[in-house]
N, C-alpha and C positions, 0 to 999 in steps of 0.2 A: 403667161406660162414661160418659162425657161426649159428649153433643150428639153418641150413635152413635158417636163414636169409643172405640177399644179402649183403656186406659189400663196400660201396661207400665212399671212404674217399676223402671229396669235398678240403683239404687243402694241397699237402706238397711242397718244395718250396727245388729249390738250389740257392746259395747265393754266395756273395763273399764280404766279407769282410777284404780281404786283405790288407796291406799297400799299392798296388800297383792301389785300384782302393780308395785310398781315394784323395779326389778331391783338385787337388792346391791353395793353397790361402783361403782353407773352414777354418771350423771354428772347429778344433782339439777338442774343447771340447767337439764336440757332439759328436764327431765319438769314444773319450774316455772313455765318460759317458755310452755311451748306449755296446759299448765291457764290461763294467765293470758291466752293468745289467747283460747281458750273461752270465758273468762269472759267478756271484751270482746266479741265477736261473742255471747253470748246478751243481754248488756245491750244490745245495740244492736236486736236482734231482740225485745225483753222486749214490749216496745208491739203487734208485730203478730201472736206464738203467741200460745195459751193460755195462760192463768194458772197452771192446774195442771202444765203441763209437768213431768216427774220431772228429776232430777238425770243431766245427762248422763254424769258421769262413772261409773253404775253400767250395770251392765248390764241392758238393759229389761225390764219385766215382758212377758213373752210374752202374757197377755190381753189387757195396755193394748196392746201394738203388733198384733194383731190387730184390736181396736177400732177403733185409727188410722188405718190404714190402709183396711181391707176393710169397716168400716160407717159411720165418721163422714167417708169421702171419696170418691169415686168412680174409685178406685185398681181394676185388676180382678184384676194379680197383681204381683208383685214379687221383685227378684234380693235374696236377702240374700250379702253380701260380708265374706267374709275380709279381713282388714290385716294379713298377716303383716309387719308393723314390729317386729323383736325388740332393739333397739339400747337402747331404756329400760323392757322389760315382760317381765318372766320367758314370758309364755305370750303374747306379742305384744300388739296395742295392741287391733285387734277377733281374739281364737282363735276356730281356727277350728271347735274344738268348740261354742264358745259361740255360735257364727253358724249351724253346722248344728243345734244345739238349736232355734233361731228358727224355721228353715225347715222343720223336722220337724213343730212343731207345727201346721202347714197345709197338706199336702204338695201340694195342688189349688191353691195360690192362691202358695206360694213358690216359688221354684227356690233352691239353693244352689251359687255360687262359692267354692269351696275357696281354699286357701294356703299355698305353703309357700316355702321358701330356698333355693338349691344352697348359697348361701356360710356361712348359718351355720349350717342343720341338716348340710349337706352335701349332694354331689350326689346320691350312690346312695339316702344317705334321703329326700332330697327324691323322686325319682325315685318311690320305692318308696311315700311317702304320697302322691301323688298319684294312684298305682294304686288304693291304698285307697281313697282318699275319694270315687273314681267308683264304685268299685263297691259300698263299703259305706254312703257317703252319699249317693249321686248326685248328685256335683258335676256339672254341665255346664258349666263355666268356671274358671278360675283367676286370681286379680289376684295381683298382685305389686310387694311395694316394695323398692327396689334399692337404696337405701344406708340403711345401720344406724347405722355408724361406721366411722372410719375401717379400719380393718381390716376390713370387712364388707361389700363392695359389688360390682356387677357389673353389666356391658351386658349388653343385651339382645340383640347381635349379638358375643358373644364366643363363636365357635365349639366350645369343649371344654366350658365351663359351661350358658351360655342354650341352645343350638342340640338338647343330648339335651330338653332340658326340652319345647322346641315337638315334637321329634320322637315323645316321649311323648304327649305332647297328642292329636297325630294318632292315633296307635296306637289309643287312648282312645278317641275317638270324640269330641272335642273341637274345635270350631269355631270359639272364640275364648277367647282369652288376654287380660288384660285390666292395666294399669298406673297406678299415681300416679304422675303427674308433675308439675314444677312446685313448686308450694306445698310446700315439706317440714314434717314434723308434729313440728318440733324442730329442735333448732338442727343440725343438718346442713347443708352446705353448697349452696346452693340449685342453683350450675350441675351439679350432680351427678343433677340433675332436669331437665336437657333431654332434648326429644324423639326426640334426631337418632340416638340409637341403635335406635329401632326401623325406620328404612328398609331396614338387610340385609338384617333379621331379615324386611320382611314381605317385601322383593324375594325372597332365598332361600326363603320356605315361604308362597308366592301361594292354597297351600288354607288357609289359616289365618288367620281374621282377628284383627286386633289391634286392641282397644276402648283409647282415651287417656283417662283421669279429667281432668276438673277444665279440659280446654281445653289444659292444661301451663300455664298461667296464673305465673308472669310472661312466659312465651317462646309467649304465643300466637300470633305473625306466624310463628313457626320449625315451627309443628306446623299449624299452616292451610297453609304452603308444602308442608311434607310430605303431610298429608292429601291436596290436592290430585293427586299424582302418583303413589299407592299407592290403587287400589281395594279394599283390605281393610285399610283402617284406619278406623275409626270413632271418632267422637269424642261424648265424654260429658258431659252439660250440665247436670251437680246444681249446681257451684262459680257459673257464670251465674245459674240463678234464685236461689241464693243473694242474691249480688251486685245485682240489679237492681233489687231493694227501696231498695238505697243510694244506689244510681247508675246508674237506668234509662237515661241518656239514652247512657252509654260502653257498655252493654251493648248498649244497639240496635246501635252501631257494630259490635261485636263479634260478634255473631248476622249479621249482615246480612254481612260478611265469611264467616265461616264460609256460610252461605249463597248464595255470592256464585265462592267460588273452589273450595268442596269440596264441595256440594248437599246437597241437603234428602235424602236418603237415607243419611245416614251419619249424622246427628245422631240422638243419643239423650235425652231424658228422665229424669229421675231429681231425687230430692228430696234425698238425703243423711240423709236419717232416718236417727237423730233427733236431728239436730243442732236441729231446729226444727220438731216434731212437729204440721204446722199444714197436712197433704198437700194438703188441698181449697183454701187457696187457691194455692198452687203450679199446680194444676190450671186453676181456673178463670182464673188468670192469662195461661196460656200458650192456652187456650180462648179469651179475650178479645182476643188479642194483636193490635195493626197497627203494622208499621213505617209510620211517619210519611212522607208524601209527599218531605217535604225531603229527607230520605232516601235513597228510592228517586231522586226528580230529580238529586241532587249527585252520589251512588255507583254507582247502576245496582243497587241492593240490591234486591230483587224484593220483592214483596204478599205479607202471610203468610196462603195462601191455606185454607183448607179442606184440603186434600188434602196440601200441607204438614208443617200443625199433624198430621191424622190420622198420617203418616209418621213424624214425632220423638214422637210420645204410645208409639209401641208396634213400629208395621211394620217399623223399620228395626233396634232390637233383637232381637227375635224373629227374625227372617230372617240375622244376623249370627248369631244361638247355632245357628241352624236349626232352630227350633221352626215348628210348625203351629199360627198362631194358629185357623186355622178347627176344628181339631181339638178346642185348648183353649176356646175357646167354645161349641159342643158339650159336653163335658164340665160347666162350668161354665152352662151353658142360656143361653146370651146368643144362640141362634140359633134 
């Protein structure tokens, strides 16, 4: 916990981006281009991680990301998340064996978000591993990335594909679905990553909530408009603390909007581990945090108050998947 507050970090992810899972016959440049974002965003990042940080493109050692998280940060538990992105990666970008592996080894302190495709594993298998992976791995969530290539993609509000998928969900005992948007992880075409197809999907199925990754960052006015008018969308804030180390002062803007038009009750927390395995100050940042007077005077952007910060650390995740944090702190003695 932090200064009493519960610390729920809704995002971290193990991946593989090895030579050995890039996919035969794909198409090299993407798998090129987007290792060579990496690159750039850890050299930018190299000054304020750790030194020893491992090699992100392997898959993490489960004691180092137990360490990193659960003693050398004041993290209390954590989503590990699937990337079923299959467009450049035989077994996708984060599999989601390799994620439910992470989250097994802690089953007190992890939960695991499963993942799968309707379009490219297909619908019925999709359908049919999502059965699976609640009951044999206890997913309590599913993220989902929606364009592959071009022959592999799909809305989230297309009734014959998307609409069994949430219906499942629910069956399941499933509370919230979860999406990239935005930023694509390869050369995919980026408006294939707006937001605007989740309004159907949350208008038509209001018990289900739908978490947005990354803000939908470059169309974040289009997904705060949305947010605002859909009470079960939530939006997820790993891509932000990323960013504010670069450019605090557009992130304030940005925070303070989200803040401003869709409230402090649907923002989530999350680190993006381990793109930059460095959780505690992530933590103690967003623990420190004041929007700047000018700020609030110019925009009408509210004080980031106590009760806030407490809200986006953990409350408003938890209560979106329907978890009982007073349960889970009990369990884990924090009460």
């Amino acid at each position: 916990m932090k200064n009493g507050m519960f610390v729920f970090d809704c995002v971290v992810h193990t991946q593989d981006f090895t030579d050995r899972q890039v996919r035969p016959g794909g198409d090299g440049r993407q798998v090129r281009a987007h290792r060579t974002n990496q690159g750039q965003f850890n050299r930018l990042m190299a000054t304020k991680g750790p030194a020893d940080k491992p090699d992100f493109y392997d898959p993490v050692d489960v004691d180092w990301a137990n360490k990193t998280l659960f003693e050398e940060s004041d993290t209390d538990i954590a989503m590990v998340c699937t990337v079923p992105l299959f467009g450049q990666w035989q077994n996708s970008l984060g599999p989601a064996e390799l994620n439910y592996q992470l989250a097994a080894s802690n089953p007190s302190r992890f939960y695991f978000t499963g993942g799968v495709d309707p379009v490219w594993q297909g619908l019925d298998f999709a359908l049919e591993e999502m059965e699976r992976q609640v009951k044999e791995w206890g997913a309590v969530s599913f993220k989902f990335y929606q364009y592959h290539d071009e022959n592999h993609h799909w809305r989230a509000d297309d009734k014959e594909i998307a609409y069994p998928l949430w219906e499942k969900a629910i069956e399941l005992g499933i509370k919230m679905v979860q999406f990239h948007k935005g930023y694509p992880l390869g050369m995919q075409p980026v408006e294939a990553f707006r937001p605007n197809d989740i309004q159907m999907a949350a208008y038509d199925f209001p018990e289900l909530n739908f978490g947005i990754h990354h803000l939908g960052d470059p169309y974040v006015d289009e997904l705060v408009s949305i947010a605002s008018r859909f009470p079960n969308i939530y939006l997820m804030l790993p891509l932000w603390h990323n960013q504010y180390y670069l450019q605090p002062y557009p992130m304030l803007h940005r925070l303070g909007q989200t803040l401003l038009f869709v409230g402090a009750d649907k923002l989530c927390y999350g680190s993006e581990g381990f793109l930059w395995p460095h959780m505690q100050t992530y933590i103690d940042t967003w623990a420190n945090l004041e929007m700047p007077e000018e700020l609030q005077d110019k925009y009408g952007y509210p004080e980031l108050t106590p009760e806030i910060k407490e809200q986006v650390f953990g409350l408003n995740f938890a209560r979106g998947l329907g978890i009982d944090l007073e349960v889970k702190k009990k369990e884990l003695g924090l009460l």
